[in-house]
ZADRENTI-140429 format. One record per atom (N, C-alpha, C): residue number from 1; residue in three letters; chain; atom name; z, x, y. Coordinates in nm, 3 decimals, padded with zeros to 5 digits. Each point is the difference from the previous one (the first is absolute). Layout:
REM ZADRENTI-140429
+-----+-----+-------+------+---------+---------+---------+
|   n | res | chain | atom |       w |       u |       v |
+-----+-----+-------+------+---------+---------+---------+
| NUM | ALA |     A |   CA |       Z |       X |       Y |
...
+-----+-----+-------+------+---------+---------+---------+
***
This chain:
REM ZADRENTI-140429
+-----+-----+-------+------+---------+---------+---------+
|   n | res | chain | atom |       w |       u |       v |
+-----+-----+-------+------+---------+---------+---------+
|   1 | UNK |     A |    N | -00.665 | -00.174 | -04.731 |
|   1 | UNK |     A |   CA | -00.062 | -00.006 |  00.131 |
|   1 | UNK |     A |    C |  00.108 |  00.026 |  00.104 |
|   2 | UNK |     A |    N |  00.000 |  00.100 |  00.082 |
|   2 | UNK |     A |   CA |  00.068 |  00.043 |  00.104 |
|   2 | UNK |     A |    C | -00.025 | -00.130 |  00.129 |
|   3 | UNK |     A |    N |  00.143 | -00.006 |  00.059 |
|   3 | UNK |     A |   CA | -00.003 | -00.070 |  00.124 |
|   3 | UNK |     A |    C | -00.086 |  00.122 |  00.162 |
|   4 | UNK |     A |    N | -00.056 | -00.054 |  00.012 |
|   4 | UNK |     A |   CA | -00.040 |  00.026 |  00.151 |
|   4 | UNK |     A |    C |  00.102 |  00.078 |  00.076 |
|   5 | UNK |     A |    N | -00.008 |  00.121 |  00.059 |
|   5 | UNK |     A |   CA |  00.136 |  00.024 |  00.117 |
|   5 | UNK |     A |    C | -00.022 | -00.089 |  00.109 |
|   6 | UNK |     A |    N |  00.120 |  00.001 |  00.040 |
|   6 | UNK |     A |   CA |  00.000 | -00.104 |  00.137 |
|   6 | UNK |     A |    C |  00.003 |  00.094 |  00.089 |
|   7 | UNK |     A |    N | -00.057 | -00.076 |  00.125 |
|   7 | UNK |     A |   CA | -00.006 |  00.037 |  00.169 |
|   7 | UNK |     A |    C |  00.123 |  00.078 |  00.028 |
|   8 | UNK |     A |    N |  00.099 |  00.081 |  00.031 |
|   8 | UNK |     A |   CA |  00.072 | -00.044 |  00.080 |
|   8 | UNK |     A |    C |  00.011 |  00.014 |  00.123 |
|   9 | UNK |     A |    N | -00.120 |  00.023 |  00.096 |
|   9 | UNK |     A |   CA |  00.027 | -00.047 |  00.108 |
|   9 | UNK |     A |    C | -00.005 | -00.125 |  00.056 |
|  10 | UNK |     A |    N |  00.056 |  00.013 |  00.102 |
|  10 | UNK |     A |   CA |  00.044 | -00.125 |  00.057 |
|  10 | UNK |     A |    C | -00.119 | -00.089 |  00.087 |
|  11 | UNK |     A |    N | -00.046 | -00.134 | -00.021 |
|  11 | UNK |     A |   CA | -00.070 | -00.032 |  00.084 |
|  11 | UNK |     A |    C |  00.061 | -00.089 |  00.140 |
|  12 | UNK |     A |    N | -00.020 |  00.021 |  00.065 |
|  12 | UNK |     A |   CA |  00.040 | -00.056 |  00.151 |
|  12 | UNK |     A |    C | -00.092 | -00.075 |  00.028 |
|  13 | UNK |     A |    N |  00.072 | -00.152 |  00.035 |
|  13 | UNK |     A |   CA | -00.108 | -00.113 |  00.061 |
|  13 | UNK |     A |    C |  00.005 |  00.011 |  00.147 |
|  14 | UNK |     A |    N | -00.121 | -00.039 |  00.077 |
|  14 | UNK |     A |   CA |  00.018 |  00.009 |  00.160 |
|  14 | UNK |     A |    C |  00.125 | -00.095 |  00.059 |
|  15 | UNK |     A |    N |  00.039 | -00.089 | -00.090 |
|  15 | UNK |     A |   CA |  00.121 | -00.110 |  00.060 |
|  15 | UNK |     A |    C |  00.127 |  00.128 | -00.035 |
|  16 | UNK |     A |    N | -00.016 |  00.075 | -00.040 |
|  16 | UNK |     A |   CA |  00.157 |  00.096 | -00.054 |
|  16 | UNK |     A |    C |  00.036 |  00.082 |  00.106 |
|  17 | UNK |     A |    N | -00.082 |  00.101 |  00.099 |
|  17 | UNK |     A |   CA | -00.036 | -00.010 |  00.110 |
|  17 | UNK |     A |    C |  00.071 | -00.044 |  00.093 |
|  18 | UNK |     A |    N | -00.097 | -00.095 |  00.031 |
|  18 | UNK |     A |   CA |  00.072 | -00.114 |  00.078 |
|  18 | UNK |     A |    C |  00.191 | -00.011 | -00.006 |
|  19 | UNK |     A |    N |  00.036 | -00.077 | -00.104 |
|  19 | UNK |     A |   CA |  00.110 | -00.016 | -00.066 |
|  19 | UNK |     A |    C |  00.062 |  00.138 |  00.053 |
|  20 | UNK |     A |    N | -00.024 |  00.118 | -00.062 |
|  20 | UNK |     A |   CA |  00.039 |  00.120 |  00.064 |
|  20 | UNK |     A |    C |  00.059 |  00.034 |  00.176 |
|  21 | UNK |     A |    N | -00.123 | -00.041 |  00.034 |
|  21 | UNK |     A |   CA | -00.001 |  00.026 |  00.162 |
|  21 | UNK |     A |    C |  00.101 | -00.103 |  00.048 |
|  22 | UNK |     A |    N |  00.010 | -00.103 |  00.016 |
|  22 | UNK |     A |   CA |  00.096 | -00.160 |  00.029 |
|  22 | UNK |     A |    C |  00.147 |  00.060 | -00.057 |
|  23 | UNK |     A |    N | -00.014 |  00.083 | -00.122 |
|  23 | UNK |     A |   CA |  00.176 |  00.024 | -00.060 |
|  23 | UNK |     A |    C |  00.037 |  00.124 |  00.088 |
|  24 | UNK |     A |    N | -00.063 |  00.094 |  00.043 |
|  24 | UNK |     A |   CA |  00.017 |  00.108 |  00.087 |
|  24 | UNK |     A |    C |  00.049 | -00.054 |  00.127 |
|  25 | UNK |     A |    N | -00.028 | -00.137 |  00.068 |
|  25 | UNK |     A |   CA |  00.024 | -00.024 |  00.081 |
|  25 | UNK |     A |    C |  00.177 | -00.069 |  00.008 |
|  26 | UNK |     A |    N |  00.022 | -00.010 | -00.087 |
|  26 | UNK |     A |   CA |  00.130 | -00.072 | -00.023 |
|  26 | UNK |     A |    C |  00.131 |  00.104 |  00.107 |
|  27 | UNK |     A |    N |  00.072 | -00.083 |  00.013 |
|  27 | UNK |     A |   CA |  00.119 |  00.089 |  00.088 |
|  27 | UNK |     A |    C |  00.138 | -00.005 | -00.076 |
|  28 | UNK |     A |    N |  00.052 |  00.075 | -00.019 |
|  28 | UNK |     A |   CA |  00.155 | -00.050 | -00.047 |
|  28 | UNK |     A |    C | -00.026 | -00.013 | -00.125 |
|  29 | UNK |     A |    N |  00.119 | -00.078 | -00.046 |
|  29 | UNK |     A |   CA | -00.036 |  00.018 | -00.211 |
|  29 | UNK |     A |    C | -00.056 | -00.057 | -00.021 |
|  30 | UNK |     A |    N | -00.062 |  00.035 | -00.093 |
|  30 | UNK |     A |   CA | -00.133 | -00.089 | -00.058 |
|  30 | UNK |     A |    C |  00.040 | -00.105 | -00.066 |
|  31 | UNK |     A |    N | -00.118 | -00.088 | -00.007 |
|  31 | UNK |     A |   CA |  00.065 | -00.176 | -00.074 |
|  31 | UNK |     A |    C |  00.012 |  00.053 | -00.194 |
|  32 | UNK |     A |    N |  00.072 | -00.077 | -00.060 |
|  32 | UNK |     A |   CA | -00.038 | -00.022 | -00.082 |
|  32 | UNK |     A |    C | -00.149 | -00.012 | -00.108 |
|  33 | UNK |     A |    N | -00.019 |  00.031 | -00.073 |
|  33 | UNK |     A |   CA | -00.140 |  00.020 | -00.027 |
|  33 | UNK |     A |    C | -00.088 | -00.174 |  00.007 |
|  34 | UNK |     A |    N |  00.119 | -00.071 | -00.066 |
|  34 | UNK |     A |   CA | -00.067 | -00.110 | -00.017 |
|  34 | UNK |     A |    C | -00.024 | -00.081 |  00.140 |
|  35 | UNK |     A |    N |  00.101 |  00.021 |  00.102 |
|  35 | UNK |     A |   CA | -00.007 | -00.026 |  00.113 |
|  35 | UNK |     A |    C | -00.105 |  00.029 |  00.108 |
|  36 | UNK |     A |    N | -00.070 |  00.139 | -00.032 |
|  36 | UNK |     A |   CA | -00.073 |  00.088 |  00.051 |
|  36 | UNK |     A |    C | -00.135 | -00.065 | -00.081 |
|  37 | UNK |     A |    N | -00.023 | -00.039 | -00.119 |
|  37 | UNK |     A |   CA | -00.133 | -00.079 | -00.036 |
|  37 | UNK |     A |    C |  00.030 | -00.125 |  00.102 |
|  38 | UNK |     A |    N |  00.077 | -00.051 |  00.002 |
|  38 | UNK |     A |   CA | -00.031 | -00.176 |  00.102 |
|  38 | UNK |     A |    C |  00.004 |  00.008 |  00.082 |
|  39 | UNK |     A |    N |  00.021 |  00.143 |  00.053 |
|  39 | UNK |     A |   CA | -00.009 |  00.024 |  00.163 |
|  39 | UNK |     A |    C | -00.152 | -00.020 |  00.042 |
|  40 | UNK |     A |    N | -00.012 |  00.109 | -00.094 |
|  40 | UNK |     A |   CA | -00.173 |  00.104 |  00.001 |
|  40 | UNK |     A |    C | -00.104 | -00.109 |  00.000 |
|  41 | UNK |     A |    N |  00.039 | -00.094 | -00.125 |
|  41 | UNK |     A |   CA | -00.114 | -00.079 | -00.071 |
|  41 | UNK |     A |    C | -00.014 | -00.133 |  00.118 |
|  42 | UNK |     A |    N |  00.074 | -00.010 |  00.124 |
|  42 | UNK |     A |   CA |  00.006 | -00.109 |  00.048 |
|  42 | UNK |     A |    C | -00.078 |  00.103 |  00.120 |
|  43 | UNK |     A |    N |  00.046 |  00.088 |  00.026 |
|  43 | UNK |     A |   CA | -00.033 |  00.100 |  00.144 |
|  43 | UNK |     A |    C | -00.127 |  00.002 | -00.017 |
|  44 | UNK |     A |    N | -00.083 |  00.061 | -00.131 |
|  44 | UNK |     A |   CA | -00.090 |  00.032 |  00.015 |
|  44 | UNK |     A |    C | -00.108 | -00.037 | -00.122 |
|  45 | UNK |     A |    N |  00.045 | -00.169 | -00.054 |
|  45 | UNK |     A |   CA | -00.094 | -00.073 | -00.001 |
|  45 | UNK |     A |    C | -00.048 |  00.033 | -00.186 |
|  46 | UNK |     A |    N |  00.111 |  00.078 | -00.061 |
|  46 | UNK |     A |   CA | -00.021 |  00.005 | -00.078 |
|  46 | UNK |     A |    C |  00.109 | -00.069 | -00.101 |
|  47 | UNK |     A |    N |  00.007 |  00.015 | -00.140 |
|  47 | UNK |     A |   CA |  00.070 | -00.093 | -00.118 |
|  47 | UNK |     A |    C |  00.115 |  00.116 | -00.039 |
|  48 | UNK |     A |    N |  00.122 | -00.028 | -00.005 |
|  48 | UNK |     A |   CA |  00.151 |  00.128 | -00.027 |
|  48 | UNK |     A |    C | -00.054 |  00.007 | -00.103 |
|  49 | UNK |     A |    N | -00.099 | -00.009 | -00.139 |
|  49 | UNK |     A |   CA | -00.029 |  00.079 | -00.084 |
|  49 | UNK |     A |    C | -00.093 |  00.114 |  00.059 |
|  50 | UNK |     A |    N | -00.080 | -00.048 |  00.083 |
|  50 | UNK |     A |   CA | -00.102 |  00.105 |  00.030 |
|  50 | UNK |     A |    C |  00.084 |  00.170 |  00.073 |
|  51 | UNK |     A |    N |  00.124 | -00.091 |  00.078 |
|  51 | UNK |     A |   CA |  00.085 |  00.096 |  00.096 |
|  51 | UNK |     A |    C |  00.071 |  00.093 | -00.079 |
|  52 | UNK |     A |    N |  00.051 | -00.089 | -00.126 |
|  52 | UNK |     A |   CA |  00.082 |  00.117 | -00.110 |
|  52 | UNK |     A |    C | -00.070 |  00.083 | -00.064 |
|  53 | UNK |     A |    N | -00.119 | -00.088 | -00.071 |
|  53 | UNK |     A |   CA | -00.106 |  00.152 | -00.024 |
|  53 | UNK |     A |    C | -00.029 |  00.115 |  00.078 |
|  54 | UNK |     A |    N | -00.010 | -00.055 |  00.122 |
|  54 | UNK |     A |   CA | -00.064 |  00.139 |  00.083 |
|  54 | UNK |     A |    C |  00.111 |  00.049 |  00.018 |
|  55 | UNK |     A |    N |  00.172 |  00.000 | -00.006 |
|  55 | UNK |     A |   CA |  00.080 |  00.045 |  00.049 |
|  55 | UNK |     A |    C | -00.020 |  00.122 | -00.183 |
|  56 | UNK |     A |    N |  00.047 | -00.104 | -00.062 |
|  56 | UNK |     A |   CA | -00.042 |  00.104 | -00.149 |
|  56 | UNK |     A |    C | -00.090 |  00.094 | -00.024 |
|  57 | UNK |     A |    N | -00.123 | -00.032 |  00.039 |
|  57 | UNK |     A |   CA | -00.092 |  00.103 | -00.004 |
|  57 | UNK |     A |    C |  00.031 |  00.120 |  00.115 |
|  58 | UNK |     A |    N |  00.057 | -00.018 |  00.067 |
|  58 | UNK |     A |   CA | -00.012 |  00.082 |  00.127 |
|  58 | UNK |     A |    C |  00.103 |  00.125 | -00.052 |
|  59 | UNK |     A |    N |  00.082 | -00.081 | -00.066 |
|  59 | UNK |     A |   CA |  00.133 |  00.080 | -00.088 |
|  59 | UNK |     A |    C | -00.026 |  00.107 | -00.040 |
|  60 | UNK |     A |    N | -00.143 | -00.116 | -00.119 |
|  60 | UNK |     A |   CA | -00.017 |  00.093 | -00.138 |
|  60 | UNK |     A |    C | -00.071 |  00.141 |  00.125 |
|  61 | UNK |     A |    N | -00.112 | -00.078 |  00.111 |
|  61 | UNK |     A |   CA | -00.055 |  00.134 |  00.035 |
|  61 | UNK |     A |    C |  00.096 |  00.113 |  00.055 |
|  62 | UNK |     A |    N |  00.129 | -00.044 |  00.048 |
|  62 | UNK |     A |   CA |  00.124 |  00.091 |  00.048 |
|  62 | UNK |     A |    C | -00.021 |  00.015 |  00.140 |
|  63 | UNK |     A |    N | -00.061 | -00.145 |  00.093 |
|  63 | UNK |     A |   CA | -00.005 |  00.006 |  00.104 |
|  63 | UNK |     A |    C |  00.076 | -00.104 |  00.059 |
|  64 | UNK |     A |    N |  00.157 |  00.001 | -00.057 |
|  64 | UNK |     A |   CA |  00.108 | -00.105 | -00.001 |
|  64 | UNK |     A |    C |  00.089 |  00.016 | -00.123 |
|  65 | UNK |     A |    N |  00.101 | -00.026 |  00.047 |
|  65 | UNK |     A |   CA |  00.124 |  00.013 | -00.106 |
|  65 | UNK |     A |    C |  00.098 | -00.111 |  00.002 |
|  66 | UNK |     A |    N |  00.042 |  00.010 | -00.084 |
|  66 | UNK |     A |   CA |  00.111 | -00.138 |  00.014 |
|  66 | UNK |     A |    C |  00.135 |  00.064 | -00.025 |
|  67 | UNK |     A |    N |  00.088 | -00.052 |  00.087 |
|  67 | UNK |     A |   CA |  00.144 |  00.109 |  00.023 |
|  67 | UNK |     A |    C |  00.057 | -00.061 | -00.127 |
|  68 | UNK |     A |    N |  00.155 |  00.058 | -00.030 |
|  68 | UNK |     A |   CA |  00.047 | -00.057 | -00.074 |
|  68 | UNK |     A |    C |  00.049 | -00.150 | -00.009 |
|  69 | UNK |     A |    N | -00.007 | -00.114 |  00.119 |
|  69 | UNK |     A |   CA |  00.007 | -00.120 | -00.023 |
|  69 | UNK |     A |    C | -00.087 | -00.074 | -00.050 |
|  70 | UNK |     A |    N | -00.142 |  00.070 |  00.005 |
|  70 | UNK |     A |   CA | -00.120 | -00.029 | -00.007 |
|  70 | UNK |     A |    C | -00.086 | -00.057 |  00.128 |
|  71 | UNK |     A |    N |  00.059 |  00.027 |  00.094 |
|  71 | UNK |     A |   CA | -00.089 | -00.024 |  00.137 |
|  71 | UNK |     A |    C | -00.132 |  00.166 | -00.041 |
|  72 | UNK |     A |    N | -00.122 | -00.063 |  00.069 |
|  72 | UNK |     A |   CA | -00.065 |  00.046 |  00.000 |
|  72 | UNK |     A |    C | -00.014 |  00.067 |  00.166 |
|  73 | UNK |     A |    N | -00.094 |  00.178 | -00.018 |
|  73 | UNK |     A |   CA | -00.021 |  00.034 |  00.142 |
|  73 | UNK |     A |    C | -00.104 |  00.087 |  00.008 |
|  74 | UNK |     A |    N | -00.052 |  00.025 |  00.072 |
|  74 | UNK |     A |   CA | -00.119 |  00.093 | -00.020 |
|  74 | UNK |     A |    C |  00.025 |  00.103 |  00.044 |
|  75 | UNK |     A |    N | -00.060 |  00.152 | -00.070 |
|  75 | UNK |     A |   CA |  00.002 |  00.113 | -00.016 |
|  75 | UNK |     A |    C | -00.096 |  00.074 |  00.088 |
|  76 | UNK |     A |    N |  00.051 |  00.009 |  00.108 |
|  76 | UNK |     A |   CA | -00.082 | -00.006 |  00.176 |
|  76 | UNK |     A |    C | -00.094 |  00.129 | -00.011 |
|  77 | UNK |     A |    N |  00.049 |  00.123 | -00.061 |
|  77 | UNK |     A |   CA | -00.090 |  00.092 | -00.015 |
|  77 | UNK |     A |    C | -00.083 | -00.032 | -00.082 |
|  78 | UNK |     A |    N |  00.026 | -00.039 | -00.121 |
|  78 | UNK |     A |   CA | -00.130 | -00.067 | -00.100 |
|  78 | UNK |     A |    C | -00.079 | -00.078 |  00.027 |
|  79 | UNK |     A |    N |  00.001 | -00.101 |  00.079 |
|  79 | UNK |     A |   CA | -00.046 | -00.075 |  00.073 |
|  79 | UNK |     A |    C | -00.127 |  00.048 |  00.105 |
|  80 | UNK |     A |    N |  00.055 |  00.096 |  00.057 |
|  80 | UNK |     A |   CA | -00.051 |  00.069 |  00.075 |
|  80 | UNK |     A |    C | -00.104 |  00.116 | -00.032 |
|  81 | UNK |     A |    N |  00.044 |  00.022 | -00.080 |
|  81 | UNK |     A |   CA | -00.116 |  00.088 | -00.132 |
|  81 | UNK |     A |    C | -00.099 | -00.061 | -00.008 |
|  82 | UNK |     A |    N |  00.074 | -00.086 | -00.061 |
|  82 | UNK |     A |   CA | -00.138 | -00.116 | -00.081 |
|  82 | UNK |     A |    C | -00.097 | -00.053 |  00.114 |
|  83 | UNK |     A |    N |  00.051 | -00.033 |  00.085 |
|  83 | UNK |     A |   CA | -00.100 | -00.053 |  00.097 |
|  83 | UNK |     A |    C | -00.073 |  00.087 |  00.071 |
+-----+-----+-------+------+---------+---------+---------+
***
């Protein structure tokens, strides 16, 4: 019995979005990732698991990157696409 192919596109939750738009707004270097969930999750009422997922998913969609320290940033033309 063969496995199923998987999806691979990406699904985007409306909180990823969000998360998106709030990290675009950032000035100067970006926080730390983990820093940037307890920012988010306190700003805007959500849980730093919910904030890291959407930062991850946003990744996987390639509408954000994480530099080589691993700060995360969003990919302003992609972004801009997408919306």
């Amino acid at each position: 019995m063969s496995r199923p192919k998987s999806n691979p596109q990406v699904a985007l939750r409306p909180q990823d979005l969000v998360v998106l738009f709030r990290l675009a707004l950032e000035h100067g270097p970006a926080p730390t990732h983990a820093a940037l969930a307890a920012e988010l999750a306190a700003e805007l009422g959500m849980t730093a698991s919910e904030v890291h997922g959407a930062v991850e998913r946003a990744i996987a969609a390639q509408l954000a990157h994480k530099d080589a320290v691993g700060k995360p940033s969003v990919v302003y033309a992609a972004l801009r696409a997408f919306v």
